[in-house]
C-alpha positions as CSV (number, residue, x, y, z in Angstrom):
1,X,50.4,78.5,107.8
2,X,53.5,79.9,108.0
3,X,55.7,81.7,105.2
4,X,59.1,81.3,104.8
5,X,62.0,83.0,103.1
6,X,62.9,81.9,99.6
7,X,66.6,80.4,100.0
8,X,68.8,81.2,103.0
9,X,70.5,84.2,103.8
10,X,74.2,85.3,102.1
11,X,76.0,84.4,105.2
12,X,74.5,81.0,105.3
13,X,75.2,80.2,101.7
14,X,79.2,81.1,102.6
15,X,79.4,79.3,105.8
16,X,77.9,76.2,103.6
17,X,80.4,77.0,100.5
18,X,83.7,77.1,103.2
19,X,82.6,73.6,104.6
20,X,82.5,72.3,101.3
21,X,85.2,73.8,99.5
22,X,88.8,74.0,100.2
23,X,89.4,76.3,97.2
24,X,86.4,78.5,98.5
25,X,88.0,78.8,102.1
26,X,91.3,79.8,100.5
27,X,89.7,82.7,98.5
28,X,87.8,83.6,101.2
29,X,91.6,83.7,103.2
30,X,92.8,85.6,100.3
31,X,90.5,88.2,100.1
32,X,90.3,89.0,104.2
33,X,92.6,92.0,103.8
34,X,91.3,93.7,101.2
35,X,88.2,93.8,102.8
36,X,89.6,95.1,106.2
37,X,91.2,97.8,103.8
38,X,87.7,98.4,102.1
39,X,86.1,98.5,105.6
40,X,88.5,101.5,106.5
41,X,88.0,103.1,103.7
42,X,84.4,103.6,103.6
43,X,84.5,104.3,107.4
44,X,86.7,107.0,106.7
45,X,84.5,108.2,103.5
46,X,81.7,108.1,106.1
47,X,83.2,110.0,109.4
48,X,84.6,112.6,106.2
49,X,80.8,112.5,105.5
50,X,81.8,112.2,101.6
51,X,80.7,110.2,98.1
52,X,83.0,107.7,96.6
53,X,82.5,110.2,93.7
54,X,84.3,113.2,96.3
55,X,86.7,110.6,97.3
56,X,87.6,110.1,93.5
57,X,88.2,113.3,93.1
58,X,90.2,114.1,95.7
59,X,92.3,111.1,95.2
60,X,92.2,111.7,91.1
61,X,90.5,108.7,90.4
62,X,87.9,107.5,88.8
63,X,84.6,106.6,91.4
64,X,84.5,102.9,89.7
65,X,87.9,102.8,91.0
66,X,86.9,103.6,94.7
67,X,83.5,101.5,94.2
68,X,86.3,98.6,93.1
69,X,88.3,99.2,96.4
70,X,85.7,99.4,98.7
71,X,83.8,96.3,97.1
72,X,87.0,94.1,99.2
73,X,88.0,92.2,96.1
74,X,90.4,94.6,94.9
75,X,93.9,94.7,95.5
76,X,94.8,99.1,96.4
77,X,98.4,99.5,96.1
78,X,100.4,101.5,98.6
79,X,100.4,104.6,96.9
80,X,96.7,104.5,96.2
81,X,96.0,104.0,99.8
82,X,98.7,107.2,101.0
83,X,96.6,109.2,98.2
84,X,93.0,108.1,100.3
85,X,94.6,109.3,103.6
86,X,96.1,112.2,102.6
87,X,93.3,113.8,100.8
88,X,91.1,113.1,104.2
89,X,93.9,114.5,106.4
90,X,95.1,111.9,107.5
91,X,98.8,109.4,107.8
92,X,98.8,106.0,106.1
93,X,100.0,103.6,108.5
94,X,100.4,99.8,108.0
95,X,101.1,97.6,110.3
96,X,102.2,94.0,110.7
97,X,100.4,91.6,113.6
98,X,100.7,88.3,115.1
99,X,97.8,86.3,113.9
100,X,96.8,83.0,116.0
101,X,93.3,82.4,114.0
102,X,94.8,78.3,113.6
103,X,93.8,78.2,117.7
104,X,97.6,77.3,118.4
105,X,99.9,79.0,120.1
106,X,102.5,81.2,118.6
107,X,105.7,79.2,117.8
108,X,108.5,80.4,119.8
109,X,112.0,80.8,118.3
110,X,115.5,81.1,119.8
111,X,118.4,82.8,118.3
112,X,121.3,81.8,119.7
């Protein structure tokens, strides 16, 4: 006899929410780059090898608010993320990127 797993695994439950739901696929859209910023951040909190509760206080925050950040459904402003970098060291740079995720190619444009 073989056991199985109670219920299916997190990343099989969201790949059968976003075929289901439109609304689902568009918060999942909304919420990419904030989780690409958490990402980063707790990379850099790890290569620092540091707590949320040292990042906090080298940022002046609060370690809920870096626990918020990192969870990738918060939106950091600028200055918050300049604060993050700076108190590692390091420059704050954002950057702007030609996305193709439709599978189309990129529209080209003429200005004459």
């Amino acid at each position: 006899m073989t056991v199985k797993p109670i219920g299916k695994s997190t990343a099989q439950a969201s790949r059968r929410r976003a075929m289901q739901s439109s609304e689902y696929r568009a918060e999942i859209a909304r919420l990419k780059p904030y989780e690409e910023i958490a990402r980063q951040v707790i990379r850099l909190r790890m290569v620092e090898g540091i707590s949320q509760e040292e990042l906090a206080r080298r940022v002046g925050t609060t370690k809920s608010a870096i626990s918020r950040l990192e969870s990738g459904h918060h939106a950091p402003t600028v200055a918050t993320l300049n604060k993050i970098a700076m108190s590692c060291g390091r420059e704050l740079t954002i950057s702007i990127e030609q996305s193709n995720h439709s599978g189309s190619k990129p529209r080209r444009r003429s200005y004459a």
